[in-house]
C-alpha positions in Angstrom: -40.0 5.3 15.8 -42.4 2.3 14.6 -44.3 2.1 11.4 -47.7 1.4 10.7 -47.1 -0.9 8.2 -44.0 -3.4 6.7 -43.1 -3.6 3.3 -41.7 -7.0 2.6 -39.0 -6.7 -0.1 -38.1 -10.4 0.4 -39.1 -11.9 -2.4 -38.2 -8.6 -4.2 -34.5 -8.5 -3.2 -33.7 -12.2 -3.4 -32.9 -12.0 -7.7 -30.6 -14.4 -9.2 -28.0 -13.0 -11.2 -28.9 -12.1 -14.7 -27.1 -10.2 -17.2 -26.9 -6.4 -16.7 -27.5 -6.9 -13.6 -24.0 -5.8 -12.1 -21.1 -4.2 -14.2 -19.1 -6.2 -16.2 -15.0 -6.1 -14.2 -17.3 -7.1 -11.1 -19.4 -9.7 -12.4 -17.1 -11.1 -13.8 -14.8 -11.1 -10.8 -14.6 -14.3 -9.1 -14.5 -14.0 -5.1 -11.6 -14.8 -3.2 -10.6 -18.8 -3.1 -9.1 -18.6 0.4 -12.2 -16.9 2.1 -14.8 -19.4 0.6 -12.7 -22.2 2.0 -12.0 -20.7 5.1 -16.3 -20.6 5.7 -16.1 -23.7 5.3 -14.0 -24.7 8.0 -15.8 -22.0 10.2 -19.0 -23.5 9.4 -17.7 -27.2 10.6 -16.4 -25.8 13.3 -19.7 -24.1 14.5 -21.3 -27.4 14.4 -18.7 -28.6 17.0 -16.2 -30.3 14.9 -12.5 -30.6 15.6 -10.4 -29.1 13.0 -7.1 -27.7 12.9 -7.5 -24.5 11.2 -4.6 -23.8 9.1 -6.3 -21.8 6.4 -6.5 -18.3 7.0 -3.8 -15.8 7.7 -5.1 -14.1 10.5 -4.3 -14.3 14.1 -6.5 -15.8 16.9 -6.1 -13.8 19.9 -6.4 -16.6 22.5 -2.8 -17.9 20.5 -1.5 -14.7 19.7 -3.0 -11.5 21.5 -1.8 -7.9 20.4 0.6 -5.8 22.2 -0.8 -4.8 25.2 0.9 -1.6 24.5 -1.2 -1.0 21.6 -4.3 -2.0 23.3 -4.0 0.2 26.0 -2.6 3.5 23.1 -6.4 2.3 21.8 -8.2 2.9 24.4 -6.6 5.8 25.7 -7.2 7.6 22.3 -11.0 6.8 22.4 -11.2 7.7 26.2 -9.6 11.3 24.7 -12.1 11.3 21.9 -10.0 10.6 19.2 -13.0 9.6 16.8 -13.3 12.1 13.8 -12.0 12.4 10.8 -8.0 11.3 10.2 -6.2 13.4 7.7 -6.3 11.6 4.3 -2.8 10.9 4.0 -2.6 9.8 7.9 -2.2 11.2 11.2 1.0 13.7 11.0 2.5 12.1 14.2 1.9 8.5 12.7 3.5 9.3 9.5 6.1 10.2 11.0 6.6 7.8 13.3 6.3 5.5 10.5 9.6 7.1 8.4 11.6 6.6 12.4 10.2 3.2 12.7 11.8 2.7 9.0 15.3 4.1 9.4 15.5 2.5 12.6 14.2 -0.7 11.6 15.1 -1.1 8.2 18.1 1.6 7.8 15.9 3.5 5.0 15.5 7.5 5.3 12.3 8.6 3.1 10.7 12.1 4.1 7.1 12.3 5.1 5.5 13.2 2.3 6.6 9.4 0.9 4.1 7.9 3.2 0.7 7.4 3.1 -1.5 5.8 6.0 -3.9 3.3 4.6 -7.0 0.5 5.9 -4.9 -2.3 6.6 -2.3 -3.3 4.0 -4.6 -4.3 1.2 -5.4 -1.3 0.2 -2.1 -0.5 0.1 -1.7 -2.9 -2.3 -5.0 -2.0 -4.8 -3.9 1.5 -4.1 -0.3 1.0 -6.1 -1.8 -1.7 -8.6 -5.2 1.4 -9.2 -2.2 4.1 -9.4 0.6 2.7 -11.7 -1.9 0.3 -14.0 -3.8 1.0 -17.0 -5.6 -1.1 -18.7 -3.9 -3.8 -21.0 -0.8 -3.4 -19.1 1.7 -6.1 -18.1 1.8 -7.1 -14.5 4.5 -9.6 -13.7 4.2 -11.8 -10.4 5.8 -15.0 -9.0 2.9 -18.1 -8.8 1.5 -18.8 -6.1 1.6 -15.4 -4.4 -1.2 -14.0 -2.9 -4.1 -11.7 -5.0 -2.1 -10.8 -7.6 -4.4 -12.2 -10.1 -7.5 -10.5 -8.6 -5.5 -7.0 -8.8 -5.0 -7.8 -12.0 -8.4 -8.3 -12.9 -9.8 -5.4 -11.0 -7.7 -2.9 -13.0 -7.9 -4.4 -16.5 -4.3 -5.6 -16.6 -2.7 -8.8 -18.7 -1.5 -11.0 -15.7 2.5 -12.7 -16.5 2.6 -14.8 -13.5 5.4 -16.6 -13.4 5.1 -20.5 -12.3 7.4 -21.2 -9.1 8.4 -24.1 -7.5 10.0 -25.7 -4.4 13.3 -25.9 -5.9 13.6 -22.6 -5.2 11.3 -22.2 -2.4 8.5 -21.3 -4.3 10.3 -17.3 -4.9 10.6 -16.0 -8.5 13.8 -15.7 -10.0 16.0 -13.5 -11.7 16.1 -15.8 -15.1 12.9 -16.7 -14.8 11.2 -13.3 -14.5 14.3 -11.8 -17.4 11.8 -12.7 -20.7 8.9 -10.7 -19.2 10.0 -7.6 -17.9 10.0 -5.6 -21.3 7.2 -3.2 -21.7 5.7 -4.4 -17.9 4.6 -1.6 -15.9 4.4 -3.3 -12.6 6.8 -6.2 -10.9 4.9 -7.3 -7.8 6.7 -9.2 -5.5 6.5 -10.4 -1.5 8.7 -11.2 1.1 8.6 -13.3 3.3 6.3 -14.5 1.3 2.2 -15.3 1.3 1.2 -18.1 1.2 4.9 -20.0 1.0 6.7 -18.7 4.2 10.1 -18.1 2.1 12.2 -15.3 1.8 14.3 -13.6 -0.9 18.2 -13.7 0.0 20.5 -10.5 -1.0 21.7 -12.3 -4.2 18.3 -13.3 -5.2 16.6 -9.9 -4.9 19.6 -7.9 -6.0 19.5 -9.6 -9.4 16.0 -8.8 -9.6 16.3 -5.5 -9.1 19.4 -5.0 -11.4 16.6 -6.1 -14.2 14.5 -3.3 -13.5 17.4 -0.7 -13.5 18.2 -2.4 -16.9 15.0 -2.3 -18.2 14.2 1.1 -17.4 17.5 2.7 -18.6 16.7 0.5 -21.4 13.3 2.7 -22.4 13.4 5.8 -23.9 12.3 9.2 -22.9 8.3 8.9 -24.0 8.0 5.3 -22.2 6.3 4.9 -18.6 9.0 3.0 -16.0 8.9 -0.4 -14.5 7.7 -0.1 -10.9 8.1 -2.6 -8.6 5.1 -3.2 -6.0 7.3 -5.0 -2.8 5.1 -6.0 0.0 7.2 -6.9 2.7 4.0 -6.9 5.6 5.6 -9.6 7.1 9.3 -8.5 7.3 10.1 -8.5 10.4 8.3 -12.4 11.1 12.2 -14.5 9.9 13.3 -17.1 11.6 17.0 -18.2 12.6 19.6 -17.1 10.1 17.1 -16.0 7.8 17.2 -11.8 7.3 14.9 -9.9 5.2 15.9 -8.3 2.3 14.6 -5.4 0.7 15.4 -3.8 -3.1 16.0 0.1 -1.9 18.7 -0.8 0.9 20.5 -3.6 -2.0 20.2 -0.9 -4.7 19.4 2.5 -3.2 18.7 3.9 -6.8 15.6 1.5 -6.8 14.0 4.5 -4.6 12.6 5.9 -7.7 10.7 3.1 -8.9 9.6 0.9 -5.4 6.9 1.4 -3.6 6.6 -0.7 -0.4 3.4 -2.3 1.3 3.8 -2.4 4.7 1.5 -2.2 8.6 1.1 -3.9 11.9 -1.3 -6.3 10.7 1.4 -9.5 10.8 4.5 -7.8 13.0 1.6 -7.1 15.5 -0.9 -9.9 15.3 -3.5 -6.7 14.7 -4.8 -8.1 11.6 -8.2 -6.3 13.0 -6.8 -3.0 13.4 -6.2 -2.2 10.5 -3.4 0.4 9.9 -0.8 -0.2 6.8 1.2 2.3 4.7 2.7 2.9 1.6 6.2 4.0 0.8 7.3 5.0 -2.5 8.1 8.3 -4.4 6.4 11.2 -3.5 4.5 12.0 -6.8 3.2 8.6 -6.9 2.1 9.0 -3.1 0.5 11.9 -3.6 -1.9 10.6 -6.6 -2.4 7.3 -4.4 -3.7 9.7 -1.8 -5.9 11.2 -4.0 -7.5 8.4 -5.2 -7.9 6.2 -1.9 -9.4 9.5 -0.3 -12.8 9.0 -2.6 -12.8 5.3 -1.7 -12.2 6.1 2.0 -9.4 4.2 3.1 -8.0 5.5 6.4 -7.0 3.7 9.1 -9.4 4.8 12.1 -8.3 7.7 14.4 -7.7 6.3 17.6 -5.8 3.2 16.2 -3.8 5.7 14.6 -2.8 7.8 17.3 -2.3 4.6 19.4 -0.2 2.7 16.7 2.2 6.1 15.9 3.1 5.0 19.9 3.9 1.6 19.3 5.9 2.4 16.8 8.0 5.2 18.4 8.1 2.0 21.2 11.4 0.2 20.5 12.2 -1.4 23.9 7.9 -2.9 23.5 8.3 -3.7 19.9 11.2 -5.8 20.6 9.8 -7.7 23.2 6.3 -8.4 21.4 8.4 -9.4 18.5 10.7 -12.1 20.5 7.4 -13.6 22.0 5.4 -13.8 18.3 8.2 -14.8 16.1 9.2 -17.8 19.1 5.1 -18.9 19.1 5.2 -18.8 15.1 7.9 -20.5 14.8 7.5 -23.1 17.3 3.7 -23.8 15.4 5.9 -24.0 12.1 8.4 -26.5 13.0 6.1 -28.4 14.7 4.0 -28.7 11.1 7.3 -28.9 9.6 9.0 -31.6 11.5 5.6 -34.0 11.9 5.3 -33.8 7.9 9.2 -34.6 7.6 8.8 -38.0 9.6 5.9 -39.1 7.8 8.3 -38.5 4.5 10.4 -40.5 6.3 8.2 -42.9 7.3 7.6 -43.5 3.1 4.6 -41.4 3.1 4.2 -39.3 -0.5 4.3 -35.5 1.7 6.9 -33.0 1.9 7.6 -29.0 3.1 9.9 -26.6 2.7 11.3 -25.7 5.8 9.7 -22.3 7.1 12.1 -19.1 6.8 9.5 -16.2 7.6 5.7 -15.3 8.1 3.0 -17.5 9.7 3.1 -20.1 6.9 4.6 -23.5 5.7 4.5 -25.0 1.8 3.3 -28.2 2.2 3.0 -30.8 0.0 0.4 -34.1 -0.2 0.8 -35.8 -3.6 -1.8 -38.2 -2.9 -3.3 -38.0 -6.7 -4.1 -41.7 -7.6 -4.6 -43.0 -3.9 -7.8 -44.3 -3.5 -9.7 -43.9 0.2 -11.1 -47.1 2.1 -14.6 -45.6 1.0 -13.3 -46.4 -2.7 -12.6 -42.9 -3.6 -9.8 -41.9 -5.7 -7.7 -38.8 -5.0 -7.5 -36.9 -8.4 -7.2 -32.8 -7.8 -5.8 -30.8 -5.2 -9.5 -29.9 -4.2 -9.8 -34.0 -3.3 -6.8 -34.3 -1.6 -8.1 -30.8 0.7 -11.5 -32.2 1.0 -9.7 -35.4 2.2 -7.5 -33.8 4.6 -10.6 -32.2 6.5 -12.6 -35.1 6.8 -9.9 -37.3 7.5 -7.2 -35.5 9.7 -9.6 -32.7 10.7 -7.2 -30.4 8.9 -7.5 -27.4 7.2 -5.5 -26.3 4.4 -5.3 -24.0 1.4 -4.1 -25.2 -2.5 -2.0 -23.3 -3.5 -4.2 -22.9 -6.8 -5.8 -20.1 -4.7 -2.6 -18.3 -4.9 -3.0 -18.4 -8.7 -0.4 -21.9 -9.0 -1.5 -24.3 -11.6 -1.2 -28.2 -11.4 -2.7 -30.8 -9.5 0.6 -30.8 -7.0 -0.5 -31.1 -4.3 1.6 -28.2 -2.6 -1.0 -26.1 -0.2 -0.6 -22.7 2.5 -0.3 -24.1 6.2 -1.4 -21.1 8.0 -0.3 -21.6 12.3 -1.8 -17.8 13.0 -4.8 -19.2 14.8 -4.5 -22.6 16.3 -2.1 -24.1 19.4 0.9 -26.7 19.7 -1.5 -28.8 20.7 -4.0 -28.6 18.2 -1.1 -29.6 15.6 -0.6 -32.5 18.1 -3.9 -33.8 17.5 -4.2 -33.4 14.2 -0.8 -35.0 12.9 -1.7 -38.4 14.1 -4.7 -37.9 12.8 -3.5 -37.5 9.8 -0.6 -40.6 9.5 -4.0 -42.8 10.2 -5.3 -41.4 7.2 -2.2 -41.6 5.4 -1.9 -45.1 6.2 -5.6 -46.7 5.3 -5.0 -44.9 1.5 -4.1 -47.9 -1.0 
């Protein structure tokens, strides 16, 4: 159908932002710190620069393709029109492959009616933060950790990160997080952690949860529990003696107050599938359900139907994961080992060896170098800025994970680039190292 005539709303539609304009929790909501600089990086590398891409945790498929298992389920789902409508809480046969997958996997029996299917594990996430949260309440979080502070804002609640540090591989401890927990509503914690690549042990997380049995046998009859929020998306990415951990299996009477984020976004490399769930009491399931079902959250049909397969798939799941977890971890300690000899070598950097995920802390405390251009290094954002001009790498502060400081600690992120690209760029990036005065 063509029209006679065109209206041009361009000069119409192209308003600056003035007051009133937009409502007030999103106008005043700043966008995420990892995507802007992550456009960045794309936009260099459009114009044909060379940059090893560390910054976003996603998966290139030419580095790390999906099963081919679940490509195939995909694609035999469409070809048997599985395109309408999901059920709100998820596919029956998915759900229930997810509680199989999860006694399996992780020795935990939960009935169906604990699960809920969900877009991806973010919305997961906003799901138990939109559920559990009122406005003005406490939310509790390690720092850096990944969108905890946005959550926080998008809900109304009074943020109590707590600051972490590489003395105890960036995870939040028992004593630290003891002061904060009374009258919080939500502990939200990660493992293996975003952006650090560090895990909770046994001892660690089992004195953490021992706080929130304290605290809520502590409150009386007309006070709301402590939940605690535990993503563990990346569980099953650990590396050599590292095992992951999780609160209900330590302490099986945290049941009634966990509720665990979980998908196939980072076990899979299908970051853009998009299928997650949610694990956690049933009455809190239910009223997640019932509020993610107006903001249409479900994981597409056919990916459902496909990953309920996968997941019923041991013998395929185990194989996939031997070949991801041995190209993550060979990215890692590549990172990991070329940062190490430049330590050696007298150069102010550093890491924490990698334990889990796609990612390594690392640290460039080059604050008060000064660049043969004459430019002094003063913030973390000079020091990244630095790092991309000079090395061609690309890396994430960890002030984006809500960290404060001018450390210099950032999020190495291997889900998208080669061995060889980290060959190229550490070189690079001793020659930079060595011309700073």
């Amino acid at each position: 159908m063509t029209h006679a005539t065109v209206v041009d709303t361009t000069d119409m539609v192209r308003t600056p932002l003035t007051p009133g304009r937009v409502s007030t929790p999103v106008g005043t909501l700043e966008g995420s710190a990892i995507l802007k600089v992550a456009g960045e990086i794309r936009q260099r590398i459009a114009s044909g620069e060379k940059v090893c891409n560390l910054t976003v945790g996603d998966f290139d498929p030419k580095q790390f393709p999906i099963p081919k298992f679940l490509e195939t389920g995909i694609v035999d789902a469409l070809h048997h029109h599985e395109t309408n409508y999901p059920p709100s809480h998820g596919m029956p046969a998915l759900r229930e492959a997810i509680v199989q997958y999860t006694e399996r996997s992780l020795g935990l029996r939960y009935p169906v009616e604990s699960t809920l299917v969900t877009a991806g594990s973010r919305p997961g996430v906003y799901g138990t933060y939109a559920t559990l949260v009122d406005p003005g309440d406490r939310v509790v979080y390690g720092a850096p950790s990944w969108n905890n502070n946005y959550y926080c804002h998008m809900v109304g609640a009074v943020p109590v990160p707590v600051a972490c540090t590489a003395a105890d591989a960036f995870m939040p401890t028992a004593e630290a997080i003891a002061p904060l927990l009374k009258g919080a509503r939500l502990l939200a914690l990660n493992s293996p952690l975003n952006p650090c690549g560090t895990c909770f042990t046994a001892e660690s997380l089992g004195a953490i949860c021992d706080l929130v049995l304290e605290e809520n046998a502590r409150r009386g009859a007309g006070e709301r529990p402590l939940y605690l929020a535990y993503d563990q998306v990346y569980w099953q990415l650990t590396f050599g003696d590292i095992v992951h951990v999780d609160p209900v299996t330590l302490r099986p009477e945290m049941a009634k107050y966990t509720v665990y984020i979980d998908g196939i976004s980072k076990a899979f490399a299908s970051t853009g599938i998009r299928v997650g769930w949610v694990i956690g009491p049933t009455d809190i399931i239910d009223k997640m359900n019932n509020f993610l079902q107006h903001v249409g959250t479900w994981a597409p049909r056919a990916e459902q139907v496909a990953t309920a397969r996968l997941l019923m798939a041991g013998d395929a799941i185990e194989t996939y994961r031997k070949e991801l977890i041995a190209g993550a971890q060979a990215r890692l300690n590549a990172l990991y080992d070329g940062l190490m000899a430049l330590r050696a070598a007298g150069h102010p950097v550093d890491a924490v060896a990698p334990q889990g995920a796609i990612y390594l802390s690392g640290q460039f405390a080059l604050m008060g170098r000064t660049t043969p251009e004459g430019e002094r290094l003063s913030t973390n954002e000079d020091v990244r800025r630095w790092l991309l001009r000079t090395a061609g790498l690309g890396v994430v502060p960890f002030n984006a994970f809500g960290a404060t400081g001018e450390t210099g600690w950032c999020r190495l992120s291997i889900g998208a680039v080669s061995l060889s690209d980290i060959g190229i760029a550490l070189p690079r990036l001793k020659a930079g190292l060595e011309a700073l005065t």
